[in-house]
C-alpha positions in Angstrom: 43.1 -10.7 49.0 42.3 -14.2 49.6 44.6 -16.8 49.8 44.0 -18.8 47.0 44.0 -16.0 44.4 47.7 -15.5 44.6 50.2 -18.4 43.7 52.7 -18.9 46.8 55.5 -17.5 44.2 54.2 -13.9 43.9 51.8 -13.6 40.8 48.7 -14.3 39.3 47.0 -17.8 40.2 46.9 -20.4 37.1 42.5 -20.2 37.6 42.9 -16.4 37.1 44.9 -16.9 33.9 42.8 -19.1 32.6 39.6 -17.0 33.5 41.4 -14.0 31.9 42.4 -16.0 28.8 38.0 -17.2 28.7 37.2 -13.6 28.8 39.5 -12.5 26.4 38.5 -15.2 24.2 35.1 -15.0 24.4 35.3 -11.2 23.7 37.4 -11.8 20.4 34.7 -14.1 19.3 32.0 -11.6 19.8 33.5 -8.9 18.3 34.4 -11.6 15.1 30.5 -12.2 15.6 29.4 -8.6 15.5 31.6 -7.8 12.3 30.5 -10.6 10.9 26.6 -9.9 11.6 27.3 -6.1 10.3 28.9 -6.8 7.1 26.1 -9.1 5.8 23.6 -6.7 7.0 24.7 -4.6 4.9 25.3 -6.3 2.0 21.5 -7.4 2.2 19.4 -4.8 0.2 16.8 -2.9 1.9 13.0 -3.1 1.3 11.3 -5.3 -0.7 12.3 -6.3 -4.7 10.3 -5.1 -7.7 9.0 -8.8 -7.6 7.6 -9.0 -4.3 5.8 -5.6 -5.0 4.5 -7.2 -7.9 3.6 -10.0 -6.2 1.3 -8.7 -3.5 -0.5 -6.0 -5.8 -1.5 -8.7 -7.6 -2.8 -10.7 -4.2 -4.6 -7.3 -3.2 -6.1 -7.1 -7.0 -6.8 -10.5 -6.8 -8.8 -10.4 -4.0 -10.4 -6.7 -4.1 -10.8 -5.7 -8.1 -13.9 -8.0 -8.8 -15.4 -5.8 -6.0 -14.4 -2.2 -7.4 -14.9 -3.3 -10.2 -18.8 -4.2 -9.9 -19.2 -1.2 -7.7 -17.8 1.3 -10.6 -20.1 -0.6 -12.5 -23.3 0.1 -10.6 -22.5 3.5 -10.3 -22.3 4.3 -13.8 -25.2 1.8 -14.3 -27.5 4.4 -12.0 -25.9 7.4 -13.2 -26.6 6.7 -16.7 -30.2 5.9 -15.7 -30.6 9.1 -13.8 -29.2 11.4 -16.9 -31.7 9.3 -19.0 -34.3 10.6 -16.4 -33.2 13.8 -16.0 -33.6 14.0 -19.9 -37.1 12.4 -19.9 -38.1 14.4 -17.4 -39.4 12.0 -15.0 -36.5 11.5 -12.3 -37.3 11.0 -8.7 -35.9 11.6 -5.7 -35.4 7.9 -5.3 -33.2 8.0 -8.3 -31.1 10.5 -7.1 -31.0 8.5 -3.6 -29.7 5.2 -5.6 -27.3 6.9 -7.7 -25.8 8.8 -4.9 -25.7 5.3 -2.8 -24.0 3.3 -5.3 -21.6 6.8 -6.3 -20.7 6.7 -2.7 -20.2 2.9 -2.2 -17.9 2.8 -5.2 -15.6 5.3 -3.9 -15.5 3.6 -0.6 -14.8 1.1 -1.9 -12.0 2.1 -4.0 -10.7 4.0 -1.5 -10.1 0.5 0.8 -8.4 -0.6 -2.3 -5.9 2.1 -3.0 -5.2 2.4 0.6 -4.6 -1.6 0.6 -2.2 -1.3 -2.3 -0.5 1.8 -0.6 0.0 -0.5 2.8 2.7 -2.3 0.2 6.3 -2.2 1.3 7.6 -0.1 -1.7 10.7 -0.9 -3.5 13.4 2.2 -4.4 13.5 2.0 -8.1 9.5 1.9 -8.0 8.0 4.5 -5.5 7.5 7.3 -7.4 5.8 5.2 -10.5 3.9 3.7 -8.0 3.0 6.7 -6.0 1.9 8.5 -9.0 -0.3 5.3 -9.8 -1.9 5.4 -5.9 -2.7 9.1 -6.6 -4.6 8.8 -9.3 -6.6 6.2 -7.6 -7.0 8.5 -5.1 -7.9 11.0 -7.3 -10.6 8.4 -8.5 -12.0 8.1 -5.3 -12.0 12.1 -4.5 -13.7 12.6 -8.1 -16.6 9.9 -7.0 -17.1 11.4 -3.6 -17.3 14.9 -5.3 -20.3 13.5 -7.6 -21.8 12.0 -4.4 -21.8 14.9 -2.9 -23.0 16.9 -6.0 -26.3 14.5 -6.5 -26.7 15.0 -2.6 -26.8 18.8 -2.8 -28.8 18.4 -6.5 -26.5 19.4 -8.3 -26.8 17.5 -10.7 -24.6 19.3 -13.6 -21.3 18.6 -11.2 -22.1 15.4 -10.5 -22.1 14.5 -14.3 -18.8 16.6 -14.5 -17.2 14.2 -11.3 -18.0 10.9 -12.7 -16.8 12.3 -16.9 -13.7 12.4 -14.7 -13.7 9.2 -12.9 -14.2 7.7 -16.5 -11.5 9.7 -17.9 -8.9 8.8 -15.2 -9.7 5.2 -15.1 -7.4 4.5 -18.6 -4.3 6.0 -17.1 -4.4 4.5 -14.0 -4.9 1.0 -15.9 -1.6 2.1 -17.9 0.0 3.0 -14.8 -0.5 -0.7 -13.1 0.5 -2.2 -16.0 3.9 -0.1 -17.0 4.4 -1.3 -13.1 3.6 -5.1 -14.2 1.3 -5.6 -11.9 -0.9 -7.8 -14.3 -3.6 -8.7 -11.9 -4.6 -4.9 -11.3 -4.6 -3.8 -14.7 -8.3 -4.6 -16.3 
């Protein structure tokens, strides 16, 4: 041992008291620290509040419903223009080629959408009414791409059977974003 850690008496130096009084010091504080740093962790809640849910649907809508909206709107524009020819007898392939365009650009479209929404940090008391809202957009968008593929194949009899559904399922899904109060998304 050196010299100068013992104290000419026998025993511990004063420095090495001191040091050991530091250490045992600073280890007290950090275990204060850590207890300290534990219990308000978990008092905080976890995942985001109804209101910040809320909050960025309503940025997402904001920002992306004018666009789904006017692609919905050409689709069923062309598709009512192609049963109107269909009746007449006078469609063309170049009416089938638009309607399926605009069928397909919709769906795309609303399938950025609901997958934007669904990127949303979900709160507890709200994931399942909010999953069940994201599925039946995404039921939406599965309906459109079925009539997409239906005028592609020319079939045209499921086609007009895909988008009667994407019409039908557009109500709830309104209802559903606005029993979630996400007032932005509901039209």
């Amino acid at each position: 041992m050196p010299p100068d850690t013992e104290s000419p008496h026998g025993g511990e130096h004063p420095a090495q008291r001191k040091v050991g009084w530091w250490i045992g010091s600073l280890s007290g504080l950090a275990g204060i620290a850590g207890l300290i740093l534990g219990f308000t962790q978990a008092c905080e809640p976890e995942g985001p509040t109804a209101e910040e849910w809320r909050e960025k649907a309503n940025a997402v809508c904001e920002q992306q419903l004018p666009t789904v909206d006017a692609e919905l709107d050409s689709a069923v524009r062309w598709a009512t223009y192609l049963v109107r020819q269909v009746a007449d007898n006078r469609a063309t392939p170049s009416d089938v080629v638009h309607t399926t365009s605009a069928t397909r650009s919709a769906a795309n479209t609303l399938q950025y959408f609901v997958g934007s929404l669904r990127a949303i940090d979900r709160p507890d008391a709200m994931k399942d009414d909010i999953q069940r809202a994201l599925d039946t957009g995404s039921d939406i968008t599965g309906a459109l791409n079925a009539a997409a593929k239906g005028l592609e194949s020319g079939n045209l009899a499921e086609a007009s059977g895909r988008l009667a559904a994407v019409q039908q399922g557009l109500a709830p899904w309104t209802a559903q974003m606005r029993a979630l109060e996400a007032t932005r998304c509901a039209r």
